[in-house]
N, C-alpha and C positions, 0 to 999 in steps of 0.2 A: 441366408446371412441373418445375423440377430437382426430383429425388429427396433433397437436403439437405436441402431445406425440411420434409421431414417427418417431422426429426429433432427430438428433445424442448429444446425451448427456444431461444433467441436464443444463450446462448453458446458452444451448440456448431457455430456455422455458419463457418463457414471468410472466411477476409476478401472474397472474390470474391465469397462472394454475401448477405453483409452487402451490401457495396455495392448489389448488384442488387438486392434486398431496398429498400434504401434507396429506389432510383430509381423501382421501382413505387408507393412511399406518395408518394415525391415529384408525380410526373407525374398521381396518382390526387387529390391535392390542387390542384394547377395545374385539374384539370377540375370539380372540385368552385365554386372560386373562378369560373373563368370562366362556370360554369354559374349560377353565382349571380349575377354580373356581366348576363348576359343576360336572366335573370329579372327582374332589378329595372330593364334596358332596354325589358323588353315592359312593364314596369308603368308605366313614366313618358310609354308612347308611347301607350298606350291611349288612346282617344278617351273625349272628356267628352261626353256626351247631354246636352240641353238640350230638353225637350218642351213643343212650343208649345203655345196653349191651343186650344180646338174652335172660337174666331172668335177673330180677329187684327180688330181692332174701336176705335174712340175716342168709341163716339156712346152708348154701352151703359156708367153707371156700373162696372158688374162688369164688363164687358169691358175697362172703359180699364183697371180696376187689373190684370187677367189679363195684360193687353195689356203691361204697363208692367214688370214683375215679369219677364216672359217677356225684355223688352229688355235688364234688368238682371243678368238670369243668364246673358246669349250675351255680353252687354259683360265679364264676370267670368271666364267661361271664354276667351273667345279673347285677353285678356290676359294670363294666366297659366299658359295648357294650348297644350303642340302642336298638337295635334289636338282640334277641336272639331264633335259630328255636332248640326245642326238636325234632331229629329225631328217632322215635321208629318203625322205618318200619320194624327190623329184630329182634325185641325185641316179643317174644312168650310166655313169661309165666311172673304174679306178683300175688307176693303171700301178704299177708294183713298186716304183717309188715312191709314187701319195702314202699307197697302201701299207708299207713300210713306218714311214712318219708318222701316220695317224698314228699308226700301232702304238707306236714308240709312245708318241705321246702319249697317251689314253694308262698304258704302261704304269705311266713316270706319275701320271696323277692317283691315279689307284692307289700305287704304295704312298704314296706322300698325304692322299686325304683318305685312308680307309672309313672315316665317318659321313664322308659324303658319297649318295649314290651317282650313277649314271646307266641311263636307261637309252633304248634308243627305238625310233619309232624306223620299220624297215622300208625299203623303198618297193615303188608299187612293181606291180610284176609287167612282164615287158610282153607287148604287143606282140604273137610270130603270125597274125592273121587276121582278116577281119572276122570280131568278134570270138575269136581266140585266144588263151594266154598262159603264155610260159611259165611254167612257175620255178624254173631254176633261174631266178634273178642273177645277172651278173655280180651286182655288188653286191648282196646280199652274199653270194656262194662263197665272190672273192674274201668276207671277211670274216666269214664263220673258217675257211680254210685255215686263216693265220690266225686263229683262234682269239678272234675280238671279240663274239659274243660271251665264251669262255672268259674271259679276263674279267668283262662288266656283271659275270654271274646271269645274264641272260640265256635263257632256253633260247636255242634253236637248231634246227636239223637239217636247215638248208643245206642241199648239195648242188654246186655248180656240175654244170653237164657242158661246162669250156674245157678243153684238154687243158690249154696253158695253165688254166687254173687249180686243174685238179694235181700239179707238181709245181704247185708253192710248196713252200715247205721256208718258217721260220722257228728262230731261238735266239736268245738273248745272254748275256753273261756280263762279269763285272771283271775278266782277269782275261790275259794276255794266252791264256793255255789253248794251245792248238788242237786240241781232242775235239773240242765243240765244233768247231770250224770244220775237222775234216769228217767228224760223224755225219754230216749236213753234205757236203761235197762227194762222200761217199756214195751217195745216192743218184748221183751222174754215172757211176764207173760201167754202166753197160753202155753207155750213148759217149763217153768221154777216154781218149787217148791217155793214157796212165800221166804219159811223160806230159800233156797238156794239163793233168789234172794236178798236177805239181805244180804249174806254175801258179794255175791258178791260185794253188793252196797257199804260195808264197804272198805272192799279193794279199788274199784276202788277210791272212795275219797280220801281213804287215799294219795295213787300213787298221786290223782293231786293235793292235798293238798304239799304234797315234792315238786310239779312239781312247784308251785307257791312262798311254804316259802323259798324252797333252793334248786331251781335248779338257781338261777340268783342272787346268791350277787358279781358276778363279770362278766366283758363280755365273749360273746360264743368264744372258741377258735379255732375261725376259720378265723381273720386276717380283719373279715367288722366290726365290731364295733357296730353291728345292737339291741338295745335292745328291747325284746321282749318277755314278760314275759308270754307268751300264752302255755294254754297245748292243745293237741288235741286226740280226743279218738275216737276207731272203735269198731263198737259192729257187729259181724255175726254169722250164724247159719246156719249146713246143715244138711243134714241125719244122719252125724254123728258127728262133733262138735261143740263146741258153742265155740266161738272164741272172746277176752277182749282184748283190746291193748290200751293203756294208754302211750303218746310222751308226750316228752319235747325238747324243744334245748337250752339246759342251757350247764354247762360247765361240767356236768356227775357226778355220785358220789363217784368215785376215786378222783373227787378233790376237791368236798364239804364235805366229811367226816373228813378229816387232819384239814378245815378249821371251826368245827362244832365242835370237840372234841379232847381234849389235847390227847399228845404225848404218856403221861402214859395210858391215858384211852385204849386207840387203840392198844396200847402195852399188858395190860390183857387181854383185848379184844381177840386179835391174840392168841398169848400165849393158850389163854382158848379153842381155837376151833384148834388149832393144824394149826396154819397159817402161814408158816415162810418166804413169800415172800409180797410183796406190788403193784403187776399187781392189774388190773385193775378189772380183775376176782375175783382176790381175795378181794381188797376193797366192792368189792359190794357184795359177799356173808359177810361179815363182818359188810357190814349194814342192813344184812337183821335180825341181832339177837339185835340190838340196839332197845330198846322201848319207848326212850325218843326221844323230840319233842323239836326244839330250841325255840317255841311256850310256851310250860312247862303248855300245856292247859290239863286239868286232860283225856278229853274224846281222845285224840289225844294219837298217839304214840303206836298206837296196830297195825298198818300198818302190819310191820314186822312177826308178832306172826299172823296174817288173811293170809299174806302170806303162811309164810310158813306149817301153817294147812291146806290148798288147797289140798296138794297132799296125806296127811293123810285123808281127809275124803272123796274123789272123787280118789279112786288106779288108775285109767285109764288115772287120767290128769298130767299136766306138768305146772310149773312156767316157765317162763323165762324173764330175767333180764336183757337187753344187758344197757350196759351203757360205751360213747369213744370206747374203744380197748377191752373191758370183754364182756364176756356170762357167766351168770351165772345160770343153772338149777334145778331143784327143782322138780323131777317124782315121782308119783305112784307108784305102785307095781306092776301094770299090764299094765303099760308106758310102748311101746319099747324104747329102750336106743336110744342117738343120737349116730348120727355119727361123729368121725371128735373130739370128746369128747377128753381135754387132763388129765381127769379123770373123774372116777364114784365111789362114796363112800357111802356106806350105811349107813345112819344114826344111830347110837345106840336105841332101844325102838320105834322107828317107824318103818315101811314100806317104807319111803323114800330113794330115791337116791338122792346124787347130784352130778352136773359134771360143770368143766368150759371150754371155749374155752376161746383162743387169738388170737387176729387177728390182722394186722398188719398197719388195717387203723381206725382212730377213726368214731363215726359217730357223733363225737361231741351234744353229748347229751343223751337221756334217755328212751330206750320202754321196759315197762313193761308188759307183755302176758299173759293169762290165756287162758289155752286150757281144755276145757272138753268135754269129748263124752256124747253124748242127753241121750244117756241110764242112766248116772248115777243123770239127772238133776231133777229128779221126785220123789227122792227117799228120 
């Protein structure tokens, strides 16, 4: 450095290197600024963690709230945060309805923030020995199957080595057109009785038909505003079930049924089936005896009645209905009962039970399930 500079004081520096003087506090502030500029760019870019829970689950009261909680903090972050990482590293079990929802979800955020990412850190690989380890992860296979890492643009080539899971098999659509639905159902027809795979078919159109006419005359409530009139459905099968799941994320039908039919009507309605409260359980067993269509299309509107025959003509299977804050059930005769059930009622002149749960977190929107054992699909 010039030999000025280590003269006593500022005023005896000569103008030349004042100046210069000057330009080094200048140029040493410009790096200061921009150093701090960058700083507060790594801070805003940083990624949000979001840690899922140890079962991604709907059939387990503590799981659905886990479950539900977990949905509402990835909805939160990838609204508001660039960068959002899913960590599922101590997450060990998902069953095909979570699996289903996440999807959905993750889905609905995708197209709605294409600028923000989501990454996801995958769960560890699972114990088959001491000091052994499996590396076809359950969840990990399960959701590379219904192709989540696909959607988030993540590499990966996990292959589950679970029968059940290697026939998932999901799709998604925003129309009422039955081609989708039975290209999907199709894929039963060597393990499925023709005339059962019809009814199935019925049903499940029905479900995405609701999912399309009336699950969205007003936005999802859940505070983004996001519309998106898309249903999504999982079709599987194992040694012993065959497994139907039929989503939506509309606003559920606790709160399109009030907006779909007068006061009085819902009022007999209730009354008729012996209903005296208005949970969420209740609304939706309440639409499942309704046969009418706001459509008022003559072929529509047997939803309800294909429903609820399920469990009458297949004793081994189960409906289930969850829609916001309800579970609503619909067994067999030779169903084990649920757990966790805050009733089971037998139906008069059938073999049917029903039961509902409540839960105490919504999952703002609509999955519809049909579970039946292969034994009775042939029949």
């Amino acid at each position: 450095m010039r030999k000025i500079l280590h003269r006593q004081g500022p005023a005896k520096l000569r103008a030349a290197d004042r100046r210069f003087a000057r330009s080094i506090r200048a140029n040493v502030g410009h790096l200061n600024k921009k150093g701090r500029r960058s700083e507060k760019r790594k801070l805003a870019e940083k990624p949000h963690i979001v840690d899922a829970p140890s079962k991604m689950d709907l059939y387990s009261p503590k799981n659905h709230r886990a479950f539900v909680l977990f949905l509402q903090r990835i909805r939160q972050c990838v609204s508001t945060t660039s960068k959002t990482v899913i960590n599922l590293k101590n997450c060990s079990r998902i069953t095909a309805g979570a699996g289903l929802l996440f999807f959905a979800e993750i889905d609905r955020l995708v197209k709605a923030f294409p600028q923000n990412s989501i990454r996801c850190i995958n769960p560890e690989n699972l114990r088959s020995g001491p000091g052994r380890s499996d590396n076809s992860n359950f969840v990990e296979g399960a959701l590379n199957q219904i192709g989540f890492y696909r959607l988030i643009g993540q590499k990966n080539n996990t292959k589950s080595s679970v029968r059940s899971v290697k026939r998932w098999h999901q799709l998604s659509g925003d129309s009422a057109d039955g081609s989708l639905a039975s290209s999907l159902l199709q894929t039963l027809s060597k393990e499925v009785h023709p005339q059962i795979l019809k009814q199935l078919y019925r049903g499940a159109i029905e479900a995405i038909a609701n999912c399309v006419e009336h699950a969205y005359p007003s936005p999802r409530q859940d505070g983004l505003g996001i519309p998106d009139p898309r249903w999504w459905m999982l079709v599987g099968i194992d040694d012993e079930n065959l497994t139907i799941i039929v989503c939506d994320l509309g606003v559920g039908i606790p709160s399109t049924l009030p907006a779909k039919h007068s006061d009085s009507f819902l009022s007999n309605l209730k009354s008729r089936l012996g209903i005296t409260g208005s949970s969420d359980s209740e609304m939706i067993r309440a639409s499942t005896h309704i046969k009418e269509t706001r459509t008022k299309l003559k072929y529509r509107g047997k939803g309800g009645k294909d429903f609820r025959s399920m469990p009458e003509t297949f004793t081994s299977s189960f409906l289930a209905i969850r829609s916001n804050k309800g579970s609503f059930f619909i067994t067999g005769r030779d169903h084990q009962p649920f757990k966790a059930v805050s009733s089971r009622k037998y139906i008069p002149g059938t073999n049917n039970s029903e039961s509902t749960i409540e839960h105490d977190e919504s999952i703002c929107g609509t999955l519809v399930e049909w579970a039946i054992q292969v034994k009775d699909l042939q029949k």
